[in-house]
C-alpha positions as CSV (number, residue, x, y, z in Angstrom):
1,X,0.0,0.0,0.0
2,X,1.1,3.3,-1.1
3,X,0.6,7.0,0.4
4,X,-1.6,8.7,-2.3
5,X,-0.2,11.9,-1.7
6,X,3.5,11.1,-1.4
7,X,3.7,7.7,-2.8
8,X,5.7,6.6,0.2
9,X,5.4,2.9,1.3
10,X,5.4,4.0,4.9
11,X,1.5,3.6,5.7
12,X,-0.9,2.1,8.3
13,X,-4.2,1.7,8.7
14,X,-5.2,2.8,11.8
15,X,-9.2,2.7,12.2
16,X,-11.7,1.1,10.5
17,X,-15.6,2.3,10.6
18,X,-17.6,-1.0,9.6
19,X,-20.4,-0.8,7.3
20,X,-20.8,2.7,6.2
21,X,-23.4,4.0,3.7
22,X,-21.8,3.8,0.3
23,X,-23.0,6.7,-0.6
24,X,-24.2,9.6,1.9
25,X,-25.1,12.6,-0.5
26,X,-27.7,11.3,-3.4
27,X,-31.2,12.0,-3.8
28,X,-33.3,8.5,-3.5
29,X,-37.2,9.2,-3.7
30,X,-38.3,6.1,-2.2
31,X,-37.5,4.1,0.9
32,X,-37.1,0.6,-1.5
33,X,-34.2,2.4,-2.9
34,X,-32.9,4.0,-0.2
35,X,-32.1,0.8,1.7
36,X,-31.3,-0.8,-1.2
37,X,-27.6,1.5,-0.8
38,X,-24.7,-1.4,-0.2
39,X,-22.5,-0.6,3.0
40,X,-18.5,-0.9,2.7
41,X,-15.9,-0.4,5.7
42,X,-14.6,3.0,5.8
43,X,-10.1,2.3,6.6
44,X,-8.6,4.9,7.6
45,X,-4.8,4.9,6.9
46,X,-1.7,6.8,7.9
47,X,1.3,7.5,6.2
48,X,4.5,8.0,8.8
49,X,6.2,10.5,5.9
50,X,3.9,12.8,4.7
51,X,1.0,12.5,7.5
52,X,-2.0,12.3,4.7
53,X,-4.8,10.8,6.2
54,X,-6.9,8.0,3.5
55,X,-9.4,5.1,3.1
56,X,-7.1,2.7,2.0
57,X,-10.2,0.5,0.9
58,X,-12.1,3.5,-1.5
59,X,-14.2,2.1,-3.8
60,X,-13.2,4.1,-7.3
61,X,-15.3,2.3,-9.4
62,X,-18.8,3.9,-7.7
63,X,-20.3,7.1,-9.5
64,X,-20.8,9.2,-6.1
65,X,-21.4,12.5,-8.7
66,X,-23.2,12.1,-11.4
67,X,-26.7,10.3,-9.5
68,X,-28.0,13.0,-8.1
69,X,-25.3,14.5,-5.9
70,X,-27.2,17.0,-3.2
71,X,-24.5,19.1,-1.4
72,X,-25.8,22.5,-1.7
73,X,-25.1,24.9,1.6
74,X,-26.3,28.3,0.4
75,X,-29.9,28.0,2.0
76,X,-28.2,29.1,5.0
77,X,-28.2,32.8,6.3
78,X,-25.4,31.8,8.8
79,X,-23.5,30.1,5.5
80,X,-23.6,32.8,3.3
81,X,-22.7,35.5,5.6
82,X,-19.0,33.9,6.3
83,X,-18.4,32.8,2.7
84,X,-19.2,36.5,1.8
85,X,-16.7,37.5,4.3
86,X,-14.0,35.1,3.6
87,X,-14.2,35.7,0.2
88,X,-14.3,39.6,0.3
89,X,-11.1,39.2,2.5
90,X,-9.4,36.9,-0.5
91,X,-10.5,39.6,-2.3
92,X,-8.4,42.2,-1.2
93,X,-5.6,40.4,-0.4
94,X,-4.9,39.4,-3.6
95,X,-6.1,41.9,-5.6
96,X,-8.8,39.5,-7.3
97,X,-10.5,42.1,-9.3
98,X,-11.2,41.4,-13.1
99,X,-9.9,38.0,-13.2
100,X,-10.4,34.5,-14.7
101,X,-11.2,32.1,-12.3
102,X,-11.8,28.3,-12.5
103,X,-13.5,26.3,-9.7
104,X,-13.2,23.0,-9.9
105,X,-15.8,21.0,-8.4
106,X,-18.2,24.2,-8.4
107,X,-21.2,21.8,-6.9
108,X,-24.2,24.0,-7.8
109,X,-22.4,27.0,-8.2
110,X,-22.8,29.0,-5.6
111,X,-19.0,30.2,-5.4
112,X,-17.7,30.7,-8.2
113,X,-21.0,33.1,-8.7
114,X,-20.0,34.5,-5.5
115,X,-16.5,35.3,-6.3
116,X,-17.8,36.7,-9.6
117,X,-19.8,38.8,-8.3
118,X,-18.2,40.3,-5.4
119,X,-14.8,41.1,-7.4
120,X,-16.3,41.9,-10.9
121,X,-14.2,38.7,-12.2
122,X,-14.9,36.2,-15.2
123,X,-15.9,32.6,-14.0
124,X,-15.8,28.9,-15.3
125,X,-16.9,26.5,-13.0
126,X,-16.9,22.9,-13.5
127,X,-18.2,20.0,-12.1
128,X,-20.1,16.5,-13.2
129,X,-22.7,17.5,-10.6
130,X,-24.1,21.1,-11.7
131,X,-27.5,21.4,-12.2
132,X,-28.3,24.8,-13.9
133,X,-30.9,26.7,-12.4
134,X,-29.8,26.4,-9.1
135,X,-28.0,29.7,-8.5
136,X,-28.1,33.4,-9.9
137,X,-27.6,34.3,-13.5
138,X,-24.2,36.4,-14.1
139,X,-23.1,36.6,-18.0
140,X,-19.7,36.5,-17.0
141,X,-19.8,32.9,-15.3
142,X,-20.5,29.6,-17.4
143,X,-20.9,25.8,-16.5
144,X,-19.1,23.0,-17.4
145,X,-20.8,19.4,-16.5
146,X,-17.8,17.5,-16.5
147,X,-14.9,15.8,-14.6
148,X,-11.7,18.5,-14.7
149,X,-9.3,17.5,-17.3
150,X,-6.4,18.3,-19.5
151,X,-8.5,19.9,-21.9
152,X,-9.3,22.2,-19.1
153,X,-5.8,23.7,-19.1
154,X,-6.1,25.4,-22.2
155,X,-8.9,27.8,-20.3
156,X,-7.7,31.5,-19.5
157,X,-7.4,31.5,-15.5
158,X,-5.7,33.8,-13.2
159,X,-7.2,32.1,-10.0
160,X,-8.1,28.5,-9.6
161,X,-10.5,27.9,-6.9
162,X,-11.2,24.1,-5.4
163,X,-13.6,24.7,-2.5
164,X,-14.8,21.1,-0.5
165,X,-13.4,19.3,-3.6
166,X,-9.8,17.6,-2.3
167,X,-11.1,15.7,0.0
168,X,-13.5,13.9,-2.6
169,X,-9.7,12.6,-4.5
170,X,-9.0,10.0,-4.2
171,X,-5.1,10.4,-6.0
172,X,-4.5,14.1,-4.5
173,X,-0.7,13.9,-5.9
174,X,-1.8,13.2,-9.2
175,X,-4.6,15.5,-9.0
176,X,-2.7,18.3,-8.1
177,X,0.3,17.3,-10.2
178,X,-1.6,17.1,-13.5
179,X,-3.4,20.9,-12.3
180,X,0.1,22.4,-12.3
181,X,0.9,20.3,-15.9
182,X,-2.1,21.4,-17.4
183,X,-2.1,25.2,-16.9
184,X,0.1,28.2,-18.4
185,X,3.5,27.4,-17.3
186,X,4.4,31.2,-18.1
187,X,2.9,32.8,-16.0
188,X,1.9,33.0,-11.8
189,X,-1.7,31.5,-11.5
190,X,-3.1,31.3,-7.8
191,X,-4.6,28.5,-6.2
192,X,-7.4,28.9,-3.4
193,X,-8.2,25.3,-1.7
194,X,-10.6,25.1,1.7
195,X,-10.9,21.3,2.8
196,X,-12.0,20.1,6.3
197,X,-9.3,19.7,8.5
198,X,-8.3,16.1,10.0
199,X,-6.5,17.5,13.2
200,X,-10.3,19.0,14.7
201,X,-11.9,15.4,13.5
202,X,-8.6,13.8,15.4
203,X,-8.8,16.0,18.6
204,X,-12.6,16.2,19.4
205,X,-13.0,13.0,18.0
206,X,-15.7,14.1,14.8
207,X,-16.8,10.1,14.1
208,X,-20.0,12.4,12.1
209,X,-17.2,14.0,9.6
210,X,-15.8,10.3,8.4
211,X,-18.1,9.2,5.2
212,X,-17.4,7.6,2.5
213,X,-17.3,10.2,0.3
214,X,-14.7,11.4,1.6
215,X,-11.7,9.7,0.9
216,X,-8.8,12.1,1.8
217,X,-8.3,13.8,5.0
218,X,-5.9,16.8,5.0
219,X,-4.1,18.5,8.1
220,X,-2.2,21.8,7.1
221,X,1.5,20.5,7.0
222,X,-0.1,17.5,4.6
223,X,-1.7,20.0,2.4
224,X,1.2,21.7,2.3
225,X,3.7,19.3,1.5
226,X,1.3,17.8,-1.0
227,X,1.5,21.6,-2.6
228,X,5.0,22.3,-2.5
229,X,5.6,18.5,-3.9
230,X,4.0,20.1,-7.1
231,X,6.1,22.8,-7.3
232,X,4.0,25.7,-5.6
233,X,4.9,28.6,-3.7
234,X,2.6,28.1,-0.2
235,X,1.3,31.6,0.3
236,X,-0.7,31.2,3.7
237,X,-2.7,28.6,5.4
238,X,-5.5,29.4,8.3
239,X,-8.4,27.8,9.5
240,X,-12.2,29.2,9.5
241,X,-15.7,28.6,10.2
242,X,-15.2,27.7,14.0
243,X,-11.5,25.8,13.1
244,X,-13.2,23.2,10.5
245,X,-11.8,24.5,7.8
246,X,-8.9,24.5,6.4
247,X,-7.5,27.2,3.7
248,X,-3.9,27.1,1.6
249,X,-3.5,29.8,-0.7
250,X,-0.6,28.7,-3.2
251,X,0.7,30.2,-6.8
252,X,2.3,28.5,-9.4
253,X,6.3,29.3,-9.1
254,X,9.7,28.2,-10.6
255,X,11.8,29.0,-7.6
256,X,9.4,27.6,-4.5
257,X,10.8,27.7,-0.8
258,X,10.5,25.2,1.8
259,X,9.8,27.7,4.8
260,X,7.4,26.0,7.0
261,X,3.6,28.4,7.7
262,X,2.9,28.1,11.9
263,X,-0.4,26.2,11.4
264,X,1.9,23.2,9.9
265,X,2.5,20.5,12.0
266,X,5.1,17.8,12.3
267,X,4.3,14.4,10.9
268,X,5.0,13.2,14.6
269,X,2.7,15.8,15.8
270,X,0.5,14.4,13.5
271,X,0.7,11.0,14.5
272,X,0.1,12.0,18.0
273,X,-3.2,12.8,17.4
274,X,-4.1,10.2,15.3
275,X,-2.9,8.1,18.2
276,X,-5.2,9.7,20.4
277,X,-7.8,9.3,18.4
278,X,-7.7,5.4,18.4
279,X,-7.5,5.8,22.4
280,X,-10.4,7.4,22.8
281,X,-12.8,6.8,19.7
282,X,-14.6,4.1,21.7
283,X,-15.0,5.8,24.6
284,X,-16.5,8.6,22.5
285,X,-19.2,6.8,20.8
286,X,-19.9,4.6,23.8
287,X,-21.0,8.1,25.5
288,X,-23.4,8.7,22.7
289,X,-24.7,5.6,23.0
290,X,-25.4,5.6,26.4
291,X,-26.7,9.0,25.6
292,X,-29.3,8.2,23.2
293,X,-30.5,5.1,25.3
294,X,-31.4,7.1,27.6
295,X,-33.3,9.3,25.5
296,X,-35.2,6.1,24.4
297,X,-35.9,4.9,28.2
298,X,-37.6,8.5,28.3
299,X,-39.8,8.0,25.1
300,X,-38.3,11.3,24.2
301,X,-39.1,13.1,20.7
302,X,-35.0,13.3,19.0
303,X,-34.7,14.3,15.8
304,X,-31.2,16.0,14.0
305,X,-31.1,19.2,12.0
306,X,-28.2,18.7,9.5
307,X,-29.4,16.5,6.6
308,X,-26.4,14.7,4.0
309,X,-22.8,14.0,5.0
310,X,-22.6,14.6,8.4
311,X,-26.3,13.0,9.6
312,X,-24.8,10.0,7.6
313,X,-21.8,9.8,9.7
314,X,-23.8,9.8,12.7
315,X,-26.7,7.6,11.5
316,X,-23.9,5.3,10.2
317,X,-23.2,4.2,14.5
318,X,-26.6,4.9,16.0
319,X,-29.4,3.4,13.6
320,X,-30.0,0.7,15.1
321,X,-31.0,2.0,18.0
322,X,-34.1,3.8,16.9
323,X,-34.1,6.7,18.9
324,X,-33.7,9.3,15.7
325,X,-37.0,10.0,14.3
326,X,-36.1,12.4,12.0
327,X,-33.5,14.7,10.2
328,X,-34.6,17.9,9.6
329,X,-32.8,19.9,6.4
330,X,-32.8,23.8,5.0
331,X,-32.3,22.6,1.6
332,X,-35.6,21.9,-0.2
333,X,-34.0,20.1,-3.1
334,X,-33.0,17.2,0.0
335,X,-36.4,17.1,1.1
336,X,-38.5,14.6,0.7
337,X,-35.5,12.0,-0.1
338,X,-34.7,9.6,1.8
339,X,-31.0,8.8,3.2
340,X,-28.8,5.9,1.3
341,X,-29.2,2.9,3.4
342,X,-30.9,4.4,6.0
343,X,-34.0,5.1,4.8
344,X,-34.8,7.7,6.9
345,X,-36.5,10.3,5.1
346,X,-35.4,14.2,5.3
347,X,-38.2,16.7,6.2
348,X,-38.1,20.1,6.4
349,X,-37.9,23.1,9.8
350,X,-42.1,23.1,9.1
351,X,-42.4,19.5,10.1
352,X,-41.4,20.1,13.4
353,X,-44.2,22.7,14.2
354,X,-46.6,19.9,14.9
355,X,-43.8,16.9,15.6
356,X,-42.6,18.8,18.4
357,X,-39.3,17.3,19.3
358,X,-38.0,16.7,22.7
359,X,-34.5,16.8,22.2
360,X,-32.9,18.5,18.3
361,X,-29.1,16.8,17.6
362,X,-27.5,20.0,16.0
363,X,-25.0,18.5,13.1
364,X,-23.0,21.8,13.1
365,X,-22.4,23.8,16.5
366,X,-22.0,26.7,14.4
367,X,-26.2,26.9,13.3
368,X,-27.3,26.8,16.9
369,X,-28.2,30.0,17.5
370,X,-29.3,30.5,14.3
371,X,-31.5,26.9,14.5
372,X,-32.8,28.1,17.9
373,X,-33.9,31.5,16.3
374,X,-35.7,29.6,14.0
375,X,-37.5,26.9,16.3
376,X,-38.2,30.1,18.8
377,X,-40.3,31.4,16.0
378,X,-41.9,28.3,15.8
379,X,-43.0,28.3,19.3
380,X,-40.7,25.7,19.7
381,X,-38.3,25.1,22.6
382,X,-36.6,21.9,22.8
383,X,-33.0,21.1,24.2
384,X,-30.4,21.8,21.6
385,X,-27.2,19.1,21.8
386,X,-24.9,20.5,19.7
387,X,-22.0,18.4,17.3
């Protein structure tokens, strides 16, 4: 086995999640269907040179993008507020007025429309799963349904974007290598990357945050390294969005440095925490479990606002014990469907005026207060538990 960033032979597995959901974020209309979703371990691997995090047993032969993918965030007020501010910040920084930009993986398009917008720049976004329609009209962006490819270097870009994409690769060193093959070699082109980060997952002990579609799990050293590898100049990296997210801001250079950015950590540091995490991964989900079977004793109403990836992750442990009744979503293109393997079905915030839950499992600690606003309007008061 082989680190997929480095290529290193230095790797171990370190956890394995048994029989995740093979797919977490398509839209299935009916319940037949829904269960009807294999399972597949989830083995999560570590490699002692580089410190990328994997599932060394991926599945590559599955179409997770083209069925139906449903990963839209912009319904949120609390969403939209920080990606305006992150982005106006990028803005200025940079200079990233008047530009060409490519995203890569654009989802719906909701970014790249953003980043359009808010710095008067020309956009291209492409991904297998747009679906047109499903954010504003701006003459200056277009849509490309397809998988990025060589063909795509031959676009003008000044700025390439890839937002909540990396961790979907499954080969990040080849991914990243053939960007920097593909594109002007003449000239600086920026890259913007955000990706979860696997050191909060390792430290707090996020079981929710491992899925199956996400195959890579980057820490800001590995990112890093992976970058510079690839014969980029590493700009800056920070973290955002309560510390989940991690951003590397890079360019394309002919002379790139090795100075080391303070958020990188060691590979040993690394390590420690992935260490940790096997200590204390058990105990964690046995405190849930005890949690929720106690809810159950008390006939208690518990339902979880946070519909796709992250209700999968949790669902994926705690199923079986029938305590969930529902997961509640903001996006209306999600409602109605029901979740791969589960079965459950989504509903939206309406559904809970007459349900009136007990107890409401917040996916995200960063919606509570804008989830308790909402159930406040609602009349509604139930104990938030927040992820």
């Amino acid at each position: 086995m082989k680190c997929l960033s480095c290529q290193s032979e230095k790797v171990e597995n370190f956890f394995v999640l048994k029989n995740a959901p093979l797919q977490s974020l398509i839209t299935i209309k009916t319940y037949e269907e829904a269960i009807a979703i294999p399972k597949k371990d989830i083995t999560l691997a570590f490699c002692n040179n580089c410190g990328f995090i994997f599932n060394s047993t991926f599945d590559t032969s599955i179409d997770y993008y083209t069925q139906g993918y449903e990963d839209q965030q912009g319904f949120s007020p609390t969403w939209l507020t920080y990606q305006t501010g992150i982005t106006n910040r990028f803005i200025d920084k940079y200079g990233i007025r008047g530009k060409d930009i490519i995203e890569i993986g654009c989802g719906k398009g909701d970014y790249i429309q953003l980043i359009c917008k808010l710095g008067n720049n020309r956009g291209i976004g492409i991904d297998p799963s747009y679906v047109s329609g499903r954010s504003e009209t701006n003459p200056n962006v277009t849509f490309i349904k397809e998988f990025y490819s060589k063909k795509h270097g031959e676009l003008p870009v000044d700025l390439i974007v890839c937002k909540h994409t990396m961790e979907h690769i499954y080969d990040p060193y080849n991914f990243v290598k053939n960007i920097r093959n593909w594109i002007n070699k003449d000239k600086d082109i920026q890259v913007f990357i955000e990706v979860p980060t696997i050191v909060r997952i390792l430290k707090i002990n996020a079981f929710w945050d491992i899925y199956t579609e996400h195959c890579s799990y980057f820490s800001p050293g590995s990112l890093a390294r992976l970058f510079r590898m690839n014969n980029f100049e590493i700009l800056d990296t920070y973290l955002g969005y309560d510390d989940q997210y991690l951003y590397l801001e890079a360019k394309t250079s002919k002379n790139t440095t090795s100075q080391i950015l303070p958020l990188e950590e060691s590979v040993e540091e690394l390590k420690g925490y992935v260490d940790g995490f096997v200590l204390k991964i058990k105990e964690e989900l046995g405190k849930w479990n005890k949690l929720l079977l106690r809810m159950k004793e008390e006939n208690e109403k518990v339902v979880i606002w946070g519909g796709g990836s992250k209700s999968v992750g949790f669902l994926t442990h705690f199923n079986d014990l029938k305590v969930i009744s529902h997961v509640v979503d903001l996006n209306p293109h999600m409602q109605r469907n029901f979740i791969p393997s589960i079965g459950m079905q989504y509903v939206g915030p309406d559904f809970l005026r007459e349900y009136k839950p007990d107890k409401v499992i917040i996916m995200n600690r960063i919606y509570k207060n804008e989830i308790g606003k909402m159930l406040s309007q609602m009349g509604l008061n139930p104990e938030l538990i927040c992820l």
